[in-house]
C-alpha positions in Angstrom: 0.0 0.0 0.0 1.5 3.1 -1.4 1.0 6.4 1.1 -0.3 9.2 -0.6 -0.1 12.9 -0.7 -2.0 15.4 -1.9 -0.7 19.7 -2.0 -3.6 22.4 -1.3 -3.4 26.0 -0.7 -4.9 26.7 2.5 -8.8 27.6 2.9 -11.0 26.0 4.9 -13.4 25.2 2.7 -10.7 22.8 1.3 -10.3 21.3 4.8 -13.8 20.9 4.8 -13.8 18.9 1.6 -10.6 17.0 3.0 -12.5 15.7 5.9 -15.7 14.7 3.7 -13.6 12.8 0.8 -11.2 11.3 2.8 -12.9 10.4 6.4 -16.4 9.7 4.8 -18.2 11.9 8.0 -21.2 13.4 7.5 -20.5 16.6 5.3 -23.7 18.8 7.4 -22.2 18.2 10.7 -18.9 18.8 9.8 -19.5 22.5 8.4 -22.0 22.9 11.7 -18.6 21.8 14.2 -17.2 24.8 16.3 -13.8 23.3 16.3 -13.3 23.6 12.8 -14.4 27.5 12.7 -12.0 27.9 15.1 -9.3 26.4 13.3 -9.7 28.5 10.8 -9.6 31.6 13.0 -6.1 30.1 14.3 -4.8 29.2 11.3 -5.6 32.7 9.5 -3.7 34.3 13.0 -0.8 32.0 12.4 -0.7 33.3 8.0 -1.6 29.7 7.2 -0.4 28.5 3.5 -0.6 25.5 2.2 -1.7 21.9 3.7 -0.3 18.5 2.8 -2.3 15.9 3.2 -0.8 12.1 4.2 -3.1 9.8 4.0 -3.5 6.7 4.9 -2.0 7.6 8.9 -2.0 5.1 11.8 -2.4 6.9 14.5 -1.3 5.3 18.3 -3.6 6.9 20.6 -6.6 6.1 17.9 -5.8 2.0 17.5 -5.8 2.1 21.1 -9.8 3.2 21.4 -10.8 1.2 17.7 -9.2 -2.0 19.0 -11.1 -1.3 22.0 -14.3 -0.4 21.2 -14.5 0.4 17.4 -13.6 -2.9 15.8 -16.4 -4.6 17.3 -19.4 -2.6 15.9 -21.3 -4.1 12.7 -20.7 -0.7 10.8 -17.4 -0.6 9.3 -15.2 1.7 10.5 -11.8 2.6 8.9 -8.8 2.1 11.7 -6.8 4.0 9.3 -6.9 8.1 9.6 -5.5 10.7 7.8 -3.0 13.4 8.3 -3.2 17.1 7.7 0.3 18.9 8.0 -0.2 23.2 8.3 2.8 25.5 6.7 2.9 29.1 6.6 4.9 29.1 3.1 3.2 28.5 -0.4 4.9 25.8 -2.1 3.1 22.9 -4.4 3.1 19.6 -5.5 6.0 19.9 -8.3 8.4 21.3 -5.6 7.7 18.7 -2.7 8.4 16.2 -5.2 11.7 17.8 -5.6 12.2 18.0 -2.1 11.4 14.4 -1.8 13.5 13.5 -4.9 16.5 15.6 -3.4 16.9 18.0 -6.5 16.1 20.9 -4.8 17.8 20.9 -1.4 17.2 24.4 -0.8 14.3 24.4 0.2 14.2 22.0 3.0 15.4 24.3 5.6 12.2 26.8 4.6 9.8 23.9 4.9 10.8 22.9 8.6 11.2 26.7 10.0 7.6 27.6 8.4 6.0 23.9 9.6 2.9 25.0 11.8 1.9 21.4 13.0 -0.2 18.5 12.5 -4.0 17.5 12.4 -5.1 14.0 12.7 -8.3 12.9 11.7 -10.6 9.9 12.3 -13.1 8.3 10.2 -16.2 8.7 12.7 -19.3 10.5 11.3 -19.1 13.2 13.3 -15.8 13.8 16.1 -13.2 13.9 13.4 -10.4 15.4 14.8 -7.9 13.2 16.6 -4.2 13.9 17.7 -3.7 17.4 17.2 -0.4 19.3 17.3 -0.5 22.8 16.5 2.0 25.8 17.5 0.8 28.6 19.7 0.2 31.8 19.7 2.7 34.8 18.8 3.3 35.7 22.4 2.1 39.3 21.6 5.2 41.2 23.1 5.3 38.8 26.1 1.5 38.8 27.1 0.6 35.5 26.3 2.3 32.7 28.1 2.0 28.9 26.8 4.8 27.5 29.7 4.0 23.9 29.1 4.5 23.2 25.6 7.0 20.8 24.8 8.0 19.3 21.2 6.5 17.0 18.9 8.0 15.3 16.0 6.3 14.3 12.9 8.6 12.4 9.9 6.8 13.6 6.8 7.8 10.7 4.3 11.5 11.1 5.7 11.3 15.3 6.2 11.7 15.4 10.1 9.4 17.9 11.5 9.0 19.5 14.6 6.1 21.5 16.1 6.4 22.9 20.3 2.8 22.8 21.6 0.9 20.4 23.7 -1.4 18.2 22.3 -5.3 18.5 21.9 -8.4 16.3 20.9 -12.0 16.5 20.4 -14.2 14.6 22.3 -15.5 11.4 20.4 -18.4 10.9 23.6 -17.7 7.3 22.9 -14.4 6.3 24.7 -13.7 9.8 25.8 -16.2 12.4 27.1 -14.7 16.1 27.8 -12.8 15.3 31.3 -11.0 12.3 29.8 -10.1 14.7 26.4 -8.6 17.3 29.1 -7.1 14.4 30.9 -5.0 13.4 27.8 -3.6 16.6 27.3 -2.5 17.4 30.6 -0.8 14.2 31.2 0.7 15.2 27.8 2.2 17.9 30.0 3.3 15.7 33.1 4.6 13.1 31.3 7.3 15.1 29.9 8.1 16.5 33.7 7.3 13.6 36.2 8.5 10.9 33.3 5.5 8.5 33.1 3.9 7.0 31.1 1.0 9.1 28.6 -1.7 6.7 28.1 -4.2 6.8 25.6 -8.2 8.2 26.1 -9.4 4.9 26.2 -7.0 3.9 29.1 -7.5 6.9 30.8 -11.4 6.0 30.5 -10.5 2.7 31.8 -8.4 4.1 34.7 -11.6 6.5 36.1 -14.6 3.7 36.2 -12.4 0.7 37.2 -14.0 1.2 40.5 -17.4 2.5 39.6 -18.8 -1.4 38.7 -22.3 0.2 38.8 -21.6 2.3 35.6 -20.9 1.5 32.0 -17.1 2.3 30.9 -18.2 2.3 27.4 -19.5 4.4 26.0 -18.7 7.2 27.9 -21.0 10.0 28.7 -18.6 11.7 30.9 -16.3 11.8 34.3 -17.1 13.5 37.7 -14.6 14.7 39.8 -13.8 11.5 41.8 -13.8 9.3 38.5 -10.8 12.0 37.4 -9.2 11.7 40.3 -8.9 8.0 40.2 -7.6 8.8 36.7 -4.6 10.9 37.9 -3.8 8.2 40.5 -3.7 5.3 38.1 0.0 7.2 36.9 1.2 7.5 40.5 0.4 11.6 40.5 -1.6 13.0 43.7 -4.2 14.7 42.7 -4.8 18.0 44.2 -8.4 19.6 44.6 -8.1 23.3 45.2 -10.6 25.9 46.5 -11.2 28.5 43.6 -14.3 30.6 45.3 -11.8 33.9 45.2 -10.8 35.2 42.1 -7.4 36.1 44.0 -6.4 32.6 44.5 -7.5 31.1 41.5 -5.9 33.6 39.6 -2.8 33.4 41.8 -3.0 29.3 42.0 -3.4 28.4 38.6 -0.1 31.3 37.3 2.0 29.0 40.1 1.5 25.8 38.8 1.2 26.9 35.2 4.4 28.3 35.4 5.9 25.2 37.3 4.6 23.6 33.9 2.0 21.7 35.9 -1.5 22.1 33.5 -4.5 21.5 35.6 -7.9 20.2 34.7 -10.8 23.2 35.5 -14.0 22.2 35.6 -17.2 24.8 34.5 -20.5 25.3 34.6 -22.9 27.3 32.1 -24.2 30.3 32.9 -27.1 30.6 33.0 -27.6 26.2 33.2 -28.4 24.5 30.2 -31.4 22.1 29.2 -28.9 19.3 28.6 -25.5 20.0 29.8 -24.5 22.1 32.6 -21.2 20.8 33.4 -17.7 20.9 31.8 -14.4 20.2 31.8 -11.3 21.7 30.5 -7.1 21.3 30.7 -5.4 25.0 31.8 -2.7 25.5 29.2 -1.7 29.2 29.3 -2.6 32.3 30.6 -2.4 36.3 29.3 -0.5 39.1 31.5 -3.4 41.5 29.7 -3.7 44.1 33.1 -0.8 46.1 33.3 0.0 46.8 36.9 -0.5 44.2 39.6 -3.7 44.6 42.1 -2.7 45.8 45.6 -4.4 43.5 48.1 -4.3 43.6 51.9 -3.1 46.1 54.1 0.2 46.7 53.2 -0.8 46.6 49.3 0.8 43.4 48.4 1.3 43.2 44.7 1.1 39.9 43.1 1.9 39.5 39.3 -0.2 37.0 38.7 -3.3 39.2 39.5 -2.3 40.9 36.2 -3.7 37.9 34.7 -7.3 39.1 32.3 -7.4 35.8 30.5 -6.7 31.7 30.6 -6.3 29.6 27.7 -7.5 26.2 28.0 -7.9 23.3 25.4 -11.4 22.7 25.3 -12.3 19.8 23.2 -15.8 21.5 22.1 -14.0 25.0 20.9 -10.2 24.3 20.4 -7.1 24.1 21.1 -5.3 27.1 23.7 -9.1 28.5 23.5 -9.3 32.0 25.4 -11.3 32.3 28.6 -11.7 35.3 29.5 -12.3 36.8 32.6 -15.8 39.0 33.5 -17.9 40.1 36.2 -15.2 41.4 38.6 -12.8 38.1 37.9 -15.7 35.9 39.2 -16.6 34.4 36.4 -15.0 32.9 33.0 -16.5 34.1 29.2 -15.7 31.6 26.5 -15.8 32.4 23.1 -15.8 31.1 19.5 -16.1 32.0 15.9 -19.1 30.5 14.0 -19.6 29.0 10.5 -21.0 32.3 9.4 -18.4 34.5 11.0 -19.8 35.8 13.8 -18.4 35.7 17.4 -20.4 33.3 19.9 -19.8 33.6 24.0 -20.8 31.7 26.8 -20.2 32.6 30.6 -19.1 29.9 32.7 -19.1 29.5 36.5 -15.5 28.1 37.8 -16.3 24.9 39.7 -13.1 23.4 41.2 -9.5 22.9 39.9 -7.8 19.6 39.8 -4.0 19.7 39.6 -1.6 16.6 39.4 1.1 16.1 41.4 4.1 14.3 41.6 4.1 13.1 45.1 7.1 14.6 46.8 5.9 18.3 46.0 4.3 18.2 49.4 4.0 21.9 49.9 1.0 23.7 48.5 0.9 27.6 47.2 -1.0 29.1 49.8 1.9 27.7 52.2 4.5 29.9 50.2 2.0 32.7 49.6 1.0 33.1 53.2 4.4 33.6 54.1 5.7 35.9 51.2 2.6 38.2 52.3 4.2 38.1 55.7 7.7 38.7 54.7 6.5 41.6 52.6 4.3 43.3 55.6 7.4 43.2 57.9 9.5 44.9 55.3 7.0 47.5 54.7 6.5 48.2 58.0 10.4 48.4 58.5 11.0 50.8 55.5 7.8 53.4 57.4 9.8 56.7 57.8 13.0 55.4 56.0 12.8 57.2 53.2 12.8 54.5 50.5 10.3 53.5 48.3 11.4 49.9 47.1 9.8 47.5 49.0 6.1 49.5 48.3 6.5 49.0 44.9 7.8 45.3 44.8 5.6 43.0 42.6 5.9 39.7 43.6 6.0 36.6 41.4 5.7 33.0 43.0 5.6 30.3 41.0 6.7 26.4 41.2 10.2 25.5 39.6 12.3 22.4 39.8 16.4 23.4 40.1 17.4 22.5 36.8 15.1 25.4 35.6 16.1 27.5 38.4 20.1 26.9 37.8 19.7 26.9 33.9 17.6 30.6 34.9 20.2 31.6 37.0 23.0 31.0 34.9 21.5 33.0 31.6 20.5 35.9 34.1 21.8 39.6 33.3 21.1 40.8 35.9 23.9 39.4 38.6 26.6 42.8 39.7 29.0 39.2 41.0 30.3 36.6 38.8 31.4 34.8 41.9 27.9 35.1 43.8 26.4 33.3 40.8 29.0 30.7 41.2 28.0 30.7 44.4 24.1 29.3 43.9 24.6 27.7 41.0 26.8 25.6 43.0 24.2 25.1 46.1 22.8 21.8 46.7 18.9 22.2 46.1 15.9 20.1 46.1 14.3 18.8 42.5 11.0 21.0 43.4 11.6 24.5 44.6 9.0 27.3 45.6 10.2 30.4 43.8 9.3 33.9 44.8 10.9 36.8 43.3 10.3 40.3 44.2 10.5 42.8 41.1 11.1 46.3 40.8 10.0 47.8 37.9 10.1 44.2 35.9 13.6 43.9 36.9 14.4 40.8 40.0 15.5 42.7 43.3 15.2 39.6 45.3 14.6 35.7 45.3 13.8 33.9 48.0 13.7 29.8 47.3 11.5 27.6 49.4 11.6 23.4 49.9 8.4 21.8 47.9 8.9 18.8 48.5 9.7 19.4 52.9 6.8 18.5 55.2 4.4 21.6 56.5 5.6 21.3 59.6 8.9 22.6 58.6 11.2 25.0 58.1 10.3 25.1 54.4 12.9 28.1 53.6 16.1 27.6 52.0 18.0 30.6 50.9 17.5 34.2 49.8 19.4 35.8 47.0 19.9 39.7 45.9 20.9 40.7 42.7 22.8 43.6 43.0 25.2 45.5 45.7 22.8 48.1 46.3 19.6 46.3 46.8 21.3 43.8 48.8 22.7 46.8 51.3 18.8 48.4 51.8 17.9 44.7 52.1 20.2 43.9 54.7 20.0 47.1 57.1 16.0 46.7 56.6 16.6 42.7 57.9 18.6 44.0 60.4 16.2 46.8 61.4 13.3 44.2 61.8 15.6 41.4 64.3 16.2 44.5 66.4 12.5 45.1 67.3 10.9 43.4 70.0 7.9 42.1 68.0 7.7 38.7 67.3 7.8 37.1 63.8 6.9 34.0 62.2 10.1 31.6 62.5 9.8 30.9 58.5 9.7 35.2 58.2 12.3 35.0 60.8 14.7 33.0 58.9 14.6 34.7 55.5 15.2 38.3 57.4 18.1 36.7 58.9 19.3 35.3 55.9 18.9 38.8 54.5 21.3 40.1 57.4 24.1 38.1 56.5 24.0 38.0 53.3 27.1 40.2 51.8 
């Protein structure tokens, strides 16, 4: 069986067709879908050119759920799928077949910088778009953030192809509702960080209702929260239910873990409730930096980056992949939106339900722990700076986020920002452990101060590990402000206690 290719200059009308001719789905329901309106809103953002269609494509994750389920219906449904592969440069058929023929080397190198990813599709008649690897956003001078995206090879008839994103799917409502679809994706993301294994939707189906005996596995209308939960656990992760009722601290909680390249699986309902479905579920992929100063909270105006934060991006398997959520009614409540088949720009508020994050099992240490205390450390300060005459630590915005010390080390060591070569020795050189609670206190988007917390330490102790200036002149306010703040009779918190004194020695 030869594999064949076909060259088309992107519109999505001729994706349309594609999916029709190829996949045999239902042509009606295919020009009604959401996703694919979407798609065409991305790839017009991304200058989409030309597609190059592989077909026939075996797909892993799909054998998985048609040896499982499909092959044993009475229709006949192909196990085979197809490939669509996305390029923002025009080139047709007469030059591939040069490229593949090697007589015009040239323009390899074009191809592979100006490859925009993949689409898999499946022959169902209606959920037709499997695996899916497409590349992100422009970053839009450094408001968007995609932190978990990691990269994706595809071998196009020998071209070696690479795409950084994080994969996505549509729900098939077969062997994988919407929760089992977000599932996928973010142990797309932990796989790569805690090293297990990614299994497919069908396993991760599997996985949830082995210990629900009472309800059918197949097919699947959908997962509740404990069936999810049993899902993480089957891969040796601890699943971690948080409290998002305050805008704050989901805003705050999410930025930590996104940033720690932990995705986390949020789960919505409509708003106002629908007559069928109410409830959904979605993997946390990115977030936007949209607000441009931090919001001052408490008394002493503590000023926490991640409150900057106007909008999420989630894959959601009925909209798309890094789909915008954005944020409404003072924070409380998410607006989802979409592109139509006839162009015109659909929302839907959502109510945020509960946030599910995977763990690996020695990051023991939750956010609020760190947060908690940073808020402390930061009050003390402030209150030691009152009649000083400085004006730094009022206008430090502070940014906390999980790390592990390979990121921190490799951060440390392409900083610009150190005045001393040797200090930089110095912690790069420090014993650490893998998973490190980072907060970093900036001044005018430059770091004045890090202070480095044990995650994986029990609550109980002392949880800090080191502080760290940047430069000479920081570290001297720093210091006499430390020193300021032992020399008063009030007491502090021992974990405060410990990063002023850390502060007081450090030279």
């Amino acid at each position: 069986m030869s594999i064949r290719f076909e060259i088309h200059r992107y519109c999505i009308e001729r994706v349309y067709e594609i999916l029709t001719r190829h996949q045999k789905s239902d042509a009606a329901r295919i020009v009604e879908k959401p996703i694919l309106s979407y798609f065409d809103t991305y790839f017009n953002d991304l200058s989409a050119k030309t597609i190059v269609l592989e077909d026939p494509y075996m797909d892993r994750d799909f054998l998985d759920d048609f040896s499982s389920y499909y092959v044993r219906c009475y229709g006949d449904y192909p196990r085979n799928c197809s490939r669509l592969h996305f390029f923002s440069i025009d080139f047709d058929e007469r030059e591939f077949r040069q490229l593949l023929t090697r007589t015009r080397k040239r323009n390899l190198k074009s191809i592979k910088s100006h490859y925009l990813g993949f689409v898999v599709t499946k022959g169902l008649p209606s959920t037709v778009i499997g695996r899916t690897c497409l590349t992100t956003y422009p970053d839009d001078h450094g408001r968007r953030h995609f932190p978990i995206v990691r990269g994706y090879d595809a071998n196009l008839f020998g071209i070696p192809l690479r795409v950084s994103t994080l994969a996505f799917q549509e729900q098939d409502r077969t062997v994988a509702a919407c929760a089992t679809s977000a599932l996928w994706t973010i142990f797309h993301g932990t796989g790569m960080l805690f090293q297990h294994r990614i299994p497919s939707p069908v396993e991760i189906t599997r996985a949830a209702t082995d210990r629900f005996p009472n309800e059918r596995s197949f097919p699947n209308d959908g997962l509740d929260l404990l069936q999810s939960v049993d899902a993480v656990r089957s891969l040796g992760l601890e699943p971690t239910k948080l409290d998002i009722s305050d805008p704050y601290v989901f805003k705050s909680t999410v930025y930590a873990y996104l940033k720690g390249r932990i995705p986390a699986l949020l789960g919505i309902c409509w708003e106002p409730p629908g007559e069928n479905e109410e409830c959904h579920a979605v993997a946390v992929t990115g977030f936007s930096l949209g607000r441009e100063e931090a919001q001052p909270r408490g008394i002493f105006n503590f000023r926490l980056r991640a409150s900057r934060i106007n909008e999420i991006y989630a894959h959601d398997d009925g909209i798309g992949p890094f789909a915008r959520m954005l944020f409404v009614d003072d924070d409380r409540r998410l607006r989802r939106s979409w592109t139509d088949n006839q162009g015109e720009t659909q929302t839907q508020d959502t109510n945020p339900e509960f946030l599910l994050v995977p763990l690996y099992h020695k990051i023991r240490i939750p956010f609020y722990k760190i947060l908690g205390v940073t808020v402390n450390f930061d009050g003390e300060l402030k209150a030691a700076a009152t009649g000083s005459g400085s004006s730094i630590p009022d206008e430090f915005e502070w940014d906390i986020f999980l790390t592990t010390v390979n990121d921190l080390k490799t951060d440390l060591f392409l900083s610009t920002h150190f005045d001393s070569p040797e200090f930089r020795q110095q912690i790069l050189l420090k014993a650490m452990p893998r998973f490190i609670w980072r907060s970093t206190a900036l001044l005018n988007g430059e770091p004045i101060l890090d202070l480095f917390f044990d995650a994986t330490d029990i609550e109980q102790g002392e949880l800090f590990v080191r502080s760290m200036t940047y430069d000479k002149e920081n570290s001297k306010v720093l210091r006499d402000f430390s020193t300021a703040v032992l020399e008063r009779d009030a007491p502090l918190d021992r974990r405060v206690e410990s990063i002023f004194k850390s502060l007081a020695r450090q030279d």
